[in-house]
C-alpha positions in Angstrom: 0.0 0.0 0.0 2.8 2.5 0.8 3.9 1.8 -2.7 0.8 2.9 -4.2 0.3 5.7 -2.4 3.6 6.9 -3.0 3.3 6.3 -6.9 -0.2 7.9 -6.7 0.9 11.2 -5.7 4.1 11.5 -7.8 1.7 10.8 -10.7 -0.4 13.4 -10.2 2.3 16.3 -9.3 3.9 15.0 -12.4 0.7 14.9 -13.8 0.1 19.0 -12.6 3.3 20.2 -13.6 3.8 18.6 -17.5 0.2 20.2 -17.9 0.9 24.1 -16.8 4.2 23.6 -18.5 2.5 22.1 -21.8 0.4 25.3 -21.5 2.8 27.9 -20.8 4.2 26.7 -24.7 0.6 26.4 -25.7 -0.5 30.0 -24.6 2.8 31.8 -26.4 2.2 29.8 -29.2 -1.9 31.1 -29.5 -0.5 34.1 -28.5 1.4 34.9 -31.6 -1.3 32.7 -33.5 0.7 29.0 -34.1 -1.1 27.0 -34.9 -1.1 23.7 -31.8 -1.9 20.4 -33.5 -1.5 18.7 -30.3 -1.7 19.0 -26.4 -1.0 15.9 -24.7 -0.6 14.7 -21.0 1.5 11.7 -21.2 3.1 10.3 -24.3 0.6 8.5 -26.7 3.1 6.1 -29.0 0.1 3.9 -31.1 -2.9 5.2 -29.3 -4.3 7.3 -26.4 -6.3 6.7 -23.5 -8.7 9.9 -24.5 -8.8 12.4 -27.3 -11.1 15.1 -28.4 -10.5 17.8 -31.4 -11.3 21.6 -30.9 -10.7 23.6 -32.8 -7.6 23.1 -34.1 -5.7 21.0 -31.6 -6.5 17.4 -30.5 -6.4 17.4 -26.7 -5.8 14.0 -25.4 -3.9 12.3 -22.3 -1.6 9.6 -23.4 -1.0 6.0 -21.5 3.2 6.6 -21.3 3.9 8.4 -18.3 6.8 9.8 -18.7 6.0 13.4 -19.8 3.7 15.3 -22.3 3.9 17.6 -25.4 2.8 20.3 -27.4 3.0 19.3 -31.2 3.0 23.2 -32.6 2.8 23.2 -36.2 6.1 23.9 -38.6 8.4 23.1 -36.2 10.7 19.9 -35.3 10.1 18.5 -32.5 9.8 14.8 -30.9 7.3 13.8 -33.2 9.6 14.5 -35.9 7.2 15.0 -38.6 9.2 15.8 -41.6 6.5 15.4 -44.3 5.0 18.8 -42.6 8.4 20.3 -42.9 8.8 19.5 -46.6 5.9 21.3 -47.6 6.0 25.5 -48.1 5.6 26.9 -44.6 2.4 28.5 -43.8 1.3 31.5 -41.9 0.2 30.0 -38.8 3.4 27.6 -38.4 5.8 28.1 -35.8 9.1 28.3 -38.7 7.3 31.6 -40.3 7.1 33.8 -36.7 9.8 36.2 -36.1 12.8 34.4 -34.1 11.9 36.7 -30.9 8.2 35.0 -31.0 10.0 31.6 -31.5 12.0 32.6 -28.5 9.2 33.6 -26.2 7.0 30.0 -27.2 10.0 28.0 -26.0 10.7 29.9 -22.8 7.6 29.4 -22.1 7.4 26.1 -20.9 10.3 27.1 -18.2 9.1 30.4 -17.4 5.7 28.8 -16.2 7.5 26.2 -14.0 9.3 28.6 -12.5 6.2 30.9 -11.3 4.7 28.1 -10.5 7.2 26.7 -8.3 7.1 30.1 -6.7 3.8 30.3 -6.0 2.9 26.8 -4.3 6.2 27.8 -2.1 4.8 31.1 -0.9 1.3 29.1 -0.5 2.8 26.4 1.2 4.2 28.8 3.5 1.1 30.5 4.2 -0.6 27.6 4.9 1.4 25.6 7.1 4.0 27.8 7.9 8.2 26.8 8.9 9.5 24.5 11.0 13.0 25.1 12.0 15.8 23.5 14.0 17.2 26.0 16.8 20.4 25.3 18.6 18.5 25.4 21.4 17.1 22.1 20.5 20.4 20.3 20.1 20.8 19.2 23.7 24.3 17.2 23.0 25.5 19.9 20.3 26.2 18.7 16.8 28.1 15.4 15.3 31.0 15.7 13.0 31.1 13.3 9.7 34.6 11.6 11.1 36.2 12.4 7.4 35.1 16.2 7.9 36.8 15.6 11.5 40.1 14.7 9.8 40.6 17.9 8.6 41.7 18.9 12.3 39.7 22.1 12.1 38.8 22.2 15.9 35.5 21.1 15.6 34.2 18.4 18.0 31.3 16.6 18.6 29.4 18.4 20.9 30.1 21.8 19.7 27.1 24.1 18.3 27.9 26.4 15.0 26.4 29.4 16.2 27.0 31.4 13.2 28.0 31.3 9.3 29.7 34.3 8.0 28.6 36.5 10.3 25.0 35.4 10.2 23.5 34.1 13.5 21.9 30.4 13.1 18.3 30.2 13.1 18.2 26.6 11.6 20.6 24.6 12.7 19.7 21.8 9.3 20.4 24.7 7.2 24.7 24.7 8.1 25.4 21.7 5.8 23.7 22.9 2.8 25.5 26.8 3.3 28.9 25.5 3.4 28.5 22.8 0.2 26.3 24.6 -2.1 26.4 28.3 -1.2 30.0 28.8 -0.4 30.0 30.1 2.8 33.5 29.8 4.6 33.0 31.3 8.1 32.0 29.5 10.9 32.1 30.7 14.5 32.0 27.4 16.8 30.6 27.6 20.6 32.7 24.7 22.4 30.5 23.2 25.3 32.2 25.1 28.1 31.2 28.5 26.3 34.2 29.5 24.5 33.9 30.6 20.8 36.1 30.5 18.1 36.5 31.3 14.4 36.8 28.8 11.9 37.7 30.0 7.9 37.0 26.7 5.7 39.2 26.5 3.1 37.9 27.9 -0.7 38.5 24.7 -1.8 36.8 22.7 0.8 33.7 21.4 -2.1 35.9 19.0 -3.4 37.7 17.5 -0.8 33.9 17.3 1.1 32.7 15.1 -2.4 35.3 13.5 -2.4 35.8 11.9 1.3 32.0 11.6 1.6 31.7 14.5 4.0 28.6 16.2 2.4 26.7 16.1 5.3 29.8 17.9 7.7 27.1 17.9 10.5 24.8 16.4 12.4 22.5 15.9 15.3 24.5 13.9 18.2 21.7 11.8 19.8 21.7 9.2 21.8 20.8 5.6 20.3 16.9 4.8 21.3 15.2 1.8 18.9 12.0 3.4 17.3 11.3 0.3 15.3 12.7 -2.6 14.1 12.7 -4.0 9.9 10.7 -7.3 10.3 12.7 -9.2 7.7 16.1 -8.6 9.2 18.2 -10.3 11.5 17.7 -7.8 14.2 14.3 -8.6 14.2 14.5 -12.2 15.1 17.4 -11.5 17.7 14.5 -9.9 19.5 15.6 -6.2 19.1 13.0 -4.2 20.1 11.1 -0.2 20.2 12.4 1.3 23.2 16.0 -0.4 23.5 18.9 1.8 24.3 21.6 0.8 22.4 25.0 1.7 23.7 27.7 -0.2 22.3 29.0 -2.4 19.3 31.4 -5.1 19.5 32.2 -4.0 23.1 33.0 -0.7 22.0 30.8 2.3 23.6 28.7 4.1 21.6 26.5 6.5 23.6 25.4 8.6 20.3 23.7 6.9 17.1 26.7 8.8 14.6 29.0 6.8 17.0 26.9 3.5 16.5 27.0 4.1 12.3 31.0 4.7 12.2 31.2 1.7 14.4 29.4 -0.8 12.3 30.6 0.5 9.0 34.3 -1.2 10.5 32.6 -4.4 9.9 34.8 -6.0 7.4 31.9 -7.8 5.1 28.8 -7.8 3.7 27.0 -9.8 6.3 29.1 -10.1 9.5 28.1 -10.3 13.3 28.3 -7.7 15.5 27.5 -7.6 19.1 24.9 -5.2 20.5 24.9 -3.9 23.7 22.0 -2.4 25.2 19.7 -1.2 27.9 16.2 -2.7 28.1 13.9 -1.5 30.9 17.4 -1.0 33.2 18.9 -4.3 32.8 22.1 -4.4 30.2 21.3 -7.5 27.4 23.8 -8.3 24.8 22.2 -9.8 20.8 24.8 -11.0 18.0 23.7 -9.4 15.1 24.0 -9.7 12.0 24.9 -6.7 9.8 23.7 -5.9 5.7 25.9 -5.0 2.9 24.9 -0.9 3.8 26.8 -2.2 7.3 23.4 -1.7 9.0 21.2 -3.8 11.6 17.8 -2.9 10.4 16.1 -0.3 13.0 15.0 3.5 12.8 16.1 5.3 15.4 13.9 7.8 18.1 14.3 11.1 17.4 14.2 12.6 21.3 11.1 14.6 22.4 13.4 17.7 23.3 14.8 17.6 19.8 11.7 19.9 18.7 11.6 22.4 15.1 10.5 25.7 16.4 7.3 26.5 14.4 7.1 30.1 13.2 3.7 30.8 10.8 3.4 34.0 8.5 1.0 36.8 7.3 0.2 36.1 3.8 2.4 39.7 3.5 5.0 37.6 4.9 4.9 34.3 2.8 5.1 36.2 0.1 9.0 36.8 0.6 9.5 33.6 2.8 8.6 31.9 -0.4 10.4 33.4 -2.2 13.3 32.8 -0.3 12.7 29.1 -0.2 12.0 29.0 -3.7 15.3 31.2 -4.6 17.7 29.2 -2.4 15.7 25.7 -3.7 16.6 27.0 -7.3 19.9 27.6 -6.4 21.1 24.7 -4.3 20.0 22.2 -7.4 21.8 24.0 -10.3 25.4 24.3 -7.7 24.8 20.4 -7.7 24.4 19.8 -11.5 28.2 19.8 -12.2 28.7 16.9 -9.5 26.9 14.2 -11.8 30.0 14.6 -13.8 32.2 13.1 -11.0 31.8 9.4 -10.0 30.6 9.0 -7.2 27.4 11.9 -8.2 26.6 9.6 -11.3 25.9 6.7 -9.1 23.7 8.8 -7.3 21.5 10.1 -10.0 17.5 8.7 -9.8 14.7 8.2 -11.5 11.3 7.7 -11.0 12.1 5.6 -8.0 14.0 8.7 -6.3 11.6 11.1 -7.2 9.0 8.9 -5.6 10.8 8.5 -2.6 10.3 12.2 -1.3 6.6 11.8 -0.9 5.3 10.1 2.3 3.7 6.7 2.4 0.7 8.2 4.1 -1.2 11.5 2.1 0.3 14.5 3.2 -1.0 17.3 1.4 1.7 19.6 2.7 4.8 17.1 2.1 2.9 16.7 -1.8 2.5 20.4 -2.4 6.2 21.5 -1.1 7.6 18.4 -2.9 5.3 19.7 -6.4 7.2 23.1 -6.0 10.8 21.2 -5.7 9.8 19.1 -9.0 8.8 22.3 -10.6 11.9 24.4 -10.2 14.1 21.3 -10.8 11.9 20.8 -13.9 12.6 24.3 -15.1 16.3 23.9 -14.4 16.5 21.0 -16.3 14.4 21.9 -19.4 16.8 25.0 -20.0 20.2 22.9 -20.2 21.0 23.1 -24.1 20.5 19.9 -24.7 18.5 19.3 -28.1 15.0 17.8 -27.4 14.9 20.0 -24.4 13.4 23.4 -24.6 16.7 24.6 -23.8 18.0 22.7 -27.1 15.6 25.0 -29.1 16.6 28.1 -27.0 20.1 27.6 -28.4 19.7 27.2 -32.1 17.3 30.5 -31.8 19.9 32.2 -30.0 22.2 31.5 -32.5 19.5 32.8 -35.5 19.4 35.8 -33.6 23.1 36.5 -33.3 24.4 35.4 -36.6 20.8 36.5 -38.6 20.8 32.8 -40.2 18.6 29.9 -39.1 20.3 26.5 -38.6 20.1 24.2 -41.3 16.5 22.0 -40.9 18.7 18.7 -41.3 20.9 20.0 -38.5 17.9 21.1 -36.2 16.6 17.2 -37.2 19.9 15.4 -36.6 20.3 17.7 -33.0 16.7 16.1 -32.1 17.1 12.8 -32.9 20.7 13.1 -31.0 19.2 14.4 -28.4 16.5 12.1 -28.1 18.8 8.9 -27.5 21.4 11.1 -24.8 17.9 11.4 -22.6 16.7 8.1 -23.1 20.1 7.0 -22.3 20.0 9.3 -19.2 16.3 7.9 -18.3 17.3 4.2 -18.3 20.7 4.4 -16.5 18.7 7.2 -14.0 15.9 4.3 -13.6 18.4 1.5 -13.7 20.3 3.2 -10.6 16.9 3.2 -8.9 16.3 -1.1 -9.6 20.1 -2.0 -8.5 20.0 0.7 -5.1 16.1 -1.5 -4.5 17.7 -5.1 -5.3 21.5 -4.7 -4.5 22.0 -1.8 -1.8 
């Protein structure tokens, strides 16, 4: 069931999102009176699910999910239709508009995700408000990724960041994400006696962070409290249960959960045993365990009831540049993480359908789906404008050339750029999925 709910509401934010950015290409196009053969939700290879004509544009909602279209007449697009192309190029046709209209119809498309995306942020924020982690609530102070700790910076577990260049810390989940992606460099560390000092990261520090898995520099140091337990592991059997206190591994202590994960993942194996130590209702038990190849045991952890986000809600006034904010940094924090799928280890991490699906809840959480459509939406945006024939950013460039040189591209070019760009996304779309079936099978 948790699958189908999941699947159920990524279909219809995809479902949203292809349509208002079908339309944003469809209303530029009526605008400057092209003629739209086609509006489609979903792809429709042999047949459609439904279809009506009016006017002059079949409206109809395909049975591929994996996108939509606008077919606008005179113009080469996915459906490739080169028999329309051959013949002289009418009034209403996309080829016979001034390049500037041209231009305007395929920005469109982006230009409507991105207001859109806007929007259901400052609603979202209006509605339900902002939750927020305070220092306040870190009772233990933060946890340091022990590859981040190797740099010998001075910062310990235990220690709070209490401000990033210069700005104090209202959300403490915010740190990691200002440091990787928005290049802050200042960070002024309270020790737990009181003392402060100044740390100044290195310019370089992206890289090294990427590379030594230290994206996530901090954490929230916790101690180690069973919330549940994975019925189909070992753990489960052993008799690990909700409520256990975990506090060692292999004999070693491990009062913290970060401290439990660092511990397992020196298991040398796939599947070894580890021994668990642990407080059950005041008496100390020990289970042999054995571990997976992610070097885990199988439970979700308690998050403690003094770990609490401080709410703060807003005057519609208010949301208005809250969401923006959001919407702005969200925007921003994608695009600074587009160059790391050209490294290793960020190909291996790119997703499909399955990781798209994974942000929603497995229970219907009409805030959760409405934040999650904005993300899509912006990310759609950003991808759609990448130059990349058979994007919209594909057409952007050949126009942009037209305009700067006063020639079009050659129609066999724009057709070989299609069809080349066709295959590099389909390429991208199976290994994307493919990562998805071997991290659900193998990891």
């Amino acid at each position: 069931m948790d699958f189908w709910i999941k699947a159920a509401q990524l279909l219809l934010s995809l479902a949203i999102l292809v349509t208002v950015h079908e339309f944003g290409h469809y209303l530029a196009a009526r605008a400057f009176k092209i003629r739209v053969e086609k509006f489609y939700l979903f792809f429709d290879p042999w047949f459609s699910l439904l279809k009506k004509k009016i006017g002059d544009t079949e409206w109809g909602i395909g049975w591929l999910p994996l996108g939509g279209y606008v077919k606008i007449a005179g113009m080469i697009d996915e459906s490739m239709d080169k028999d329309q192309m051959a013949l002289p190029p009418k009034d209403d046709e996309f080829r016979s508009k001034p390049a500037w209209q041209r231009l305007i119809v395929m920005v469109a498309g982006v230009v409507v995700n991105i207001v859109v995306g806007f929007f259901i942020y400052i609603m979202v924020v209006a509605a339900w408000g902002t939750d927020s982690l305070s220092n306040d609530s870190l009772k233990y102070g933060i946890s340091v990724n022990e590859n981040f700790a190797a740099l010998n910076l001075g910062i310990e577990d235990g220690d709070l960041i209490t401000a990033v260049d210069g700005e104090k810390v209202e959300n403490a989940q915010l740190v990691n994400l200002q440091i990787f992606l928005r290049g802050y460099r200042e960070l002024e560390v309270q020790k737990p006696n009181g003392e402060k000092k100044i740390v100044v990261l290195d310019k370089d520090i992206n890289d090294w962070m990427w590379a030594n898995d230290a994206v996530m520099a901090f954490g929230t140091r916790m101690p180690t409290i069973v919330d549940s337990v994975m019925t189909n592991r070992d753990a489960f059997t052993k008799g690990l249960s909700k409520g256990d206190s975990i506090v060692s591994i292999n004999g070693v202590e491990t009062p913290f959960f970060h401290e439990l994960q660092a511990q397992l993942a020196k298991q040398e194996g796939d599947s070894t045993l580890a021994t668990v130590g642990l407080y059950r209702n005041g008496e100390y038990k020990e289970l042999d365990v054995f571990t997976d190849a992610n070097k885990t045991i199988g439970f979700m952890p308690q998050f403690p009831e003094w770990l609490e986000a401080t709410h703060t809600d807003y005057s519609f006034g208010e949301s208005i540049s809250k969401g923006f904010e959001k919407a702005g940094w969200t925007m921003h924090d994608y695009a600074a993480q587009l160059p790391l799928i050209f490294t290793a280890k960020g190909a291996s991490s790119v997703g499909g359908f399955g990781a798209i699906g994974s942000l929603f809840p497995p229970t219907w959480d009409w805030q959760v789906f409405w934040a999650n459509t904005a993300f899509i939406s912006l990310v759609l945006a950003i991808m759609n404008i990448l130059p990349i024939p058979a994007l919209d950013g594909g057409h952007i460039m050949f126009l942009l050339y037209e305009m700067i040189t006063g020639k079009e591209a050659p129609q066999k070019v724009l057709e070989y750029a299609q069809l080349i760009g066709f295959v590099l996304l389909m390429t991208l779309f199976l290994y994307a999925n493919g990562n998805d079936v071997y991290r659900a099978f193998f990891e």
